[in-house]
C-alpha positions in Angstrom: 0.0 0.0 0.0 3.0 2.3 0.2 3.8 2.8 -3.0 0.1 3.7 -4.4 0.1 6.4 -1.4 3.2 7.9 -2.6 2.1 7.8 -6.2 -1.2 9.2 -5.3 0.6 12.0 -3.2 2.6 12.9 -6.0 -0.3 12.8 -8.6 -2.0 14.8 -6.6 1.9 17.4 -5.9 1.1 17.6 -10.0 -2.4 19.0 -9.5 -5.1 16.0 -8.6 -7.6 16.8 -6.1 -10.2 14.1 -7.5 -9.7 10.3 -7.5 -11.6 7.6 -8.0 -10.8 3.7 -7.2 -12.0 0.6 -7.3 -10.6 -2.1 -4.6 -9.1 -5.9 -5.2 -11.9 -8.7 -6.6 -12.4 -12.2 -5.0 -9.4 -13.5 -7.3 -9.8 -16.4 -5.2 -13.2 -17.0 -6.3 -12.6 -16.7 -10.4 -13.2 -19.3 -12.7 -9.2 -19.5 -13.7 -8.4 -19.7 -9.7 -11.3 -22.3 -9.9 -9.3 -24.6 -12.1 -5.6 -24.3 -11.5 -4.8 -23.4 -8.3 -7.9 -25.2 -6.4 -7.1 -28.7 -8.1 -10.0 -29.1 -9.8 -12.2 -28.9 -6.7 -14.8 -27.1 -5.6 -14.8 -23.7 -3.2 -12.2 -20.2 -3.7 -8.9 -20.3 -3.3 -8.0 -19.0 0.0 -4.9 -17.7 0.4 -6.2 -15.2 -2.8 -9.3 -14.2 -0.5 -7.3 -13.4 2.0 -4.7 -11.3 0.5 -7.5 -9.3 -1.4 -9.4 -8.4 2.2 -5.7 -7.5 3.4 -5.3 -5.1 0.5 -8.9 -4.1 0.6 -8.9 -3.5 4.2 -5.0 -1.4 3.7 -6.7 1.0 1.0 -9.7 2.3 2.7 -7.7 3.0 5.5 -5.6 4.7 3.5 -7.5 6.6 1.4 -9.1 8.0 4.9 -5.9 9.2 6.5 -5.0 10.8 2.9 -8.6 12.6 2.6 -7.3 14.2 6.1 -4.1 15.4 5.2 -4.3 16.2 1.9 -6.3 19.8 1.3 -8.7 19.6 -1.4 -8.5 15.6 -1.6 -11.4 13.5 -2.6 -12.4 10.6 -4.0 -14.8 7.6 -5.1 -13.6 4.2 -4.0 -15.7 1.3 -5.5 -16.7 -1.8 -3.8 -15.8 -4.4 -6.4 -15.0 -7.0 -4.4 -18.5 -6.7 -2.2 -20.4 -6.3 -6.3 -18.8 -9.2 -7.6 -18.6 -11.8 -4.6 -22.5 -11.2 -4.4 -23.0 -12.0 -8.7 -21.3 -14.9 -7.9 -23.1 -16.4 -5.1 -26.5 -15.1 -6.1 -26.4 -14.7 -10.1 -30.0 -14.7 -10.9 -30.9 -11.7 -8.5 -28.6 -9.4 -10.9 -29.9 -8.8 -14.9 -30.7 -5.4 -16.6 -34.1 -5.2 -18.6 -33.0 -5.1 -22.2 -34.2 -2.2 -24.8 -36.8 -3.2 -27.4 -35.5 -1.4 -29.9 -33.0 -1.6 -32.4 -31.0 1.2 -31.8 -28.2 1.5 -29.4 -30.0 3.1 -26.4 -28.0 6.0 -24.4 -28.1 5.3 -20.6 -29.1 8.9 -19.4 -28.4 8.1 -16.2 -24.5 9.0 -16.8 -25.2 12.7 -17.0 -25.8 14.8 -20.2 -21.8 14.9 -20.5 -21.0 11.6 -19.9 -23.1 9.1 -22.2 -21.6 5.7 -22.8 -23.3 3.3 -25.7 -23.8 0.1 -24.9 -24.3 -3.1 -27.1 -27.4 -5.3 -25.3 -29.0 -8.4 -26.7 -32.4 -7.1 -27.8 -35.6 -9.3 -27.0 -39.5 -8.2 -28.3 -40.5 -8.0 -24.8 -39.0 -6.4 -21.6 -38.2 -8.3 -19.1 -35.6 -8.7 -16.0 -32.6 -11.2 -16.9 -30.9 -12.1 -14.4 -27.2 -14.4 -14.7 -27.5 -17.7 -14.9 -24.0 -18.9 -14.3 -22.1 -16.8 -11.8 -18.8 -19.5 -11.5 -18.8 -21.0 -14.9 -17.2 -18.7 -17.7 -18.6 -18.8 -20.8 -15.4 -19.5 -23.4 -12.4 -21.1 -22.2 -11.8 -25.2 -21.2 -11.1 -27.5 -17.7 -13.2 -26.8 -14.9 -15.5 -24.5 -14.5 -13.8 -23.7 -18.1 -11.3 -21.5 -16.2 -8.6 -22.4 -18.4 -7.4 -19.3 -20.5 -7.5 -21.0 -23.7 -10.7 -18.8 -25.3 -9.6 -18.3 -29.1 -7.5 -21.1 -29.8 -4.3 -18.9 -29.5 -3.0 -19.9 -26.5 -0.8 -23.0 -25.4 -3.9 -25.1 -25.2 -5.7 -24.6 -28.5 -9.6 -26.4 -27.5 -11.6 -24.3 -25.9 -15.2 -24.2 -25.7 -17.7 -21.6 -25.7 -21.3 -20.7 -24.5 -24.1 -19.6 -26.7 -25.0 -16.1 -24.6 -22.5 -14.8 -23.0 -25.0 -12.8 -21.6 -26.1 -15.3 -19.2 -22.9 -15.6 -17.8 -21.0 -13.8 -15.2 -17.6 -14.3 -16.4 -16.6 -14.2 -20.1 -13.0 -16.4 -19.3 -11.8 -17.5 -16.4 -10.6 -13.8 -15.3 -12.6 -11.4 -17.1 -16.7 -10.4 -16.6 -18.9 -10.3 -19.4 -19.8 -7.1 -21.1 -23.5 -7.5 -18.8 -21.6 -7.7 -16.1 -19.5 -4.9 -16.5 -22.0 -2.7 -17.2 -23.6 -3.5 -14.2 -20.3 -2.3 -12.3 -19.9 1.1 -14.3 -23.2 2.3 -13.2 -22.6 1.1 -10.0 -19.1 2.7 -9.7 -21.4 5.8 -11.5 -24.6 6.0 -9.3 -23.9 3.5 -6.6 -24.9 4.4 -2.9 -22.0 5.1 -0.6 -22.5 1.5 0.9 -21.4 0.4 -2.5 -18.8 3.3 -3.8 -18.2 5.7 -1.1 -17.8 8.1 0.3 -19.1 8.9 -2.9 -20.1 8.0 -6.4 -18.2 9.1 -9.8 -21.2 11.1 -10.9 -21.2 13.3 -7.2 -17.3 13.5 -7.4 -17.3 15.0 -10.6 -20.2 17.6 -10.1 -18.7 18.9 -6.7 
């Protein structure tokens, strides 16, 4: 933790005030963690948990003490590791309703000067989708197909892959699915502080 306070002090020497973060996944709890280092068995890896609350626990603390001795400092820290553990324990509580129409929708939500374009899955009628698989990726091979082989252009060239990826919390055994990482920008965006505190991007970067 020493070394991103003394490059955020000297970020903020060069003229930062505002900052926003995001803290350490479950690494332990990935798809690729999964299948190599858990030896094929079920449950999270550990030791990777553990070193992600350490970190987790080191930053907010951190990012506190700076916030007191730093004039003008603020920031938004985002609960990733809370957002994600809960996707993958409960994956069908978590879906966006899908847009009817054919055009790319703009989420308004992100203010009139920040408006990000998304690519959805359309469907003819609304409705709330949820993740079906929060452990299992959707392109890769091995268990839980955690194995980075997605593309064939890897060491191991078989790989398999899913037929929405949508449905899926994870695209490979380390990264989430476009869903899924919408679902975390508009957290990270218009979260409550319970989720990215003290406060969200879109408060940060209106004060």
């Amino acid at each position: 933790m020493g070394k991103s306070r003394c490059l955020i002090q000297e970020i903020y020497k060069n003229g930062g005030r505002k900052f926003g973060f995001l803290n350490v996944e479950p690494m332990g709890c990935f798809p690729y963690a999964r299948a190599v280092l858990q030896n094929n068995t079920c449950g999270c890896v550990d030791e990777l948990t553990v070193l992600a609350k350490l970190h987790n626990r080191a930053l907010t603390k951190a990012l506190e003490e700076l916030m007191g001795q730093l004039k003008g400092f603020k920031y938004s820290n985002f609960d990733f590791h809370a957002s994600l553990s809960e996707r993958i324990n409960n994956p069908s509580k978590y879906g966006i309703i899908p847009f009817t129409s054919t055009t790319r929708p703009c989420i308004k939500e992100f203010s009139h000067d920040l408006c990000f374009r998304f690519s959805f899955t359309y469907y003819n009628h609304l409705r709330f989708v949820g993740f079906k698989e929060g452990k299992v990726a959707c392109c890769g091979t091995g268990p839980y197909r955690g194995i980075l082989s997605c593309g064939g252009k890897r060491t191991i060239k078989e790989y398999q892959l899913c037929d929405d990826a949508s449905e899926h919390l994870f695209f490979d055994g380390s990264h989430p699915t476009e869903k899924a990482n919408y679902q975390f920008a508009k957290l990270m965006w218009t979260g409550s502080p319970s989720v990215t505190g003290p406060c969200n991007l879109q408060t940060l970067v209106q004060e």
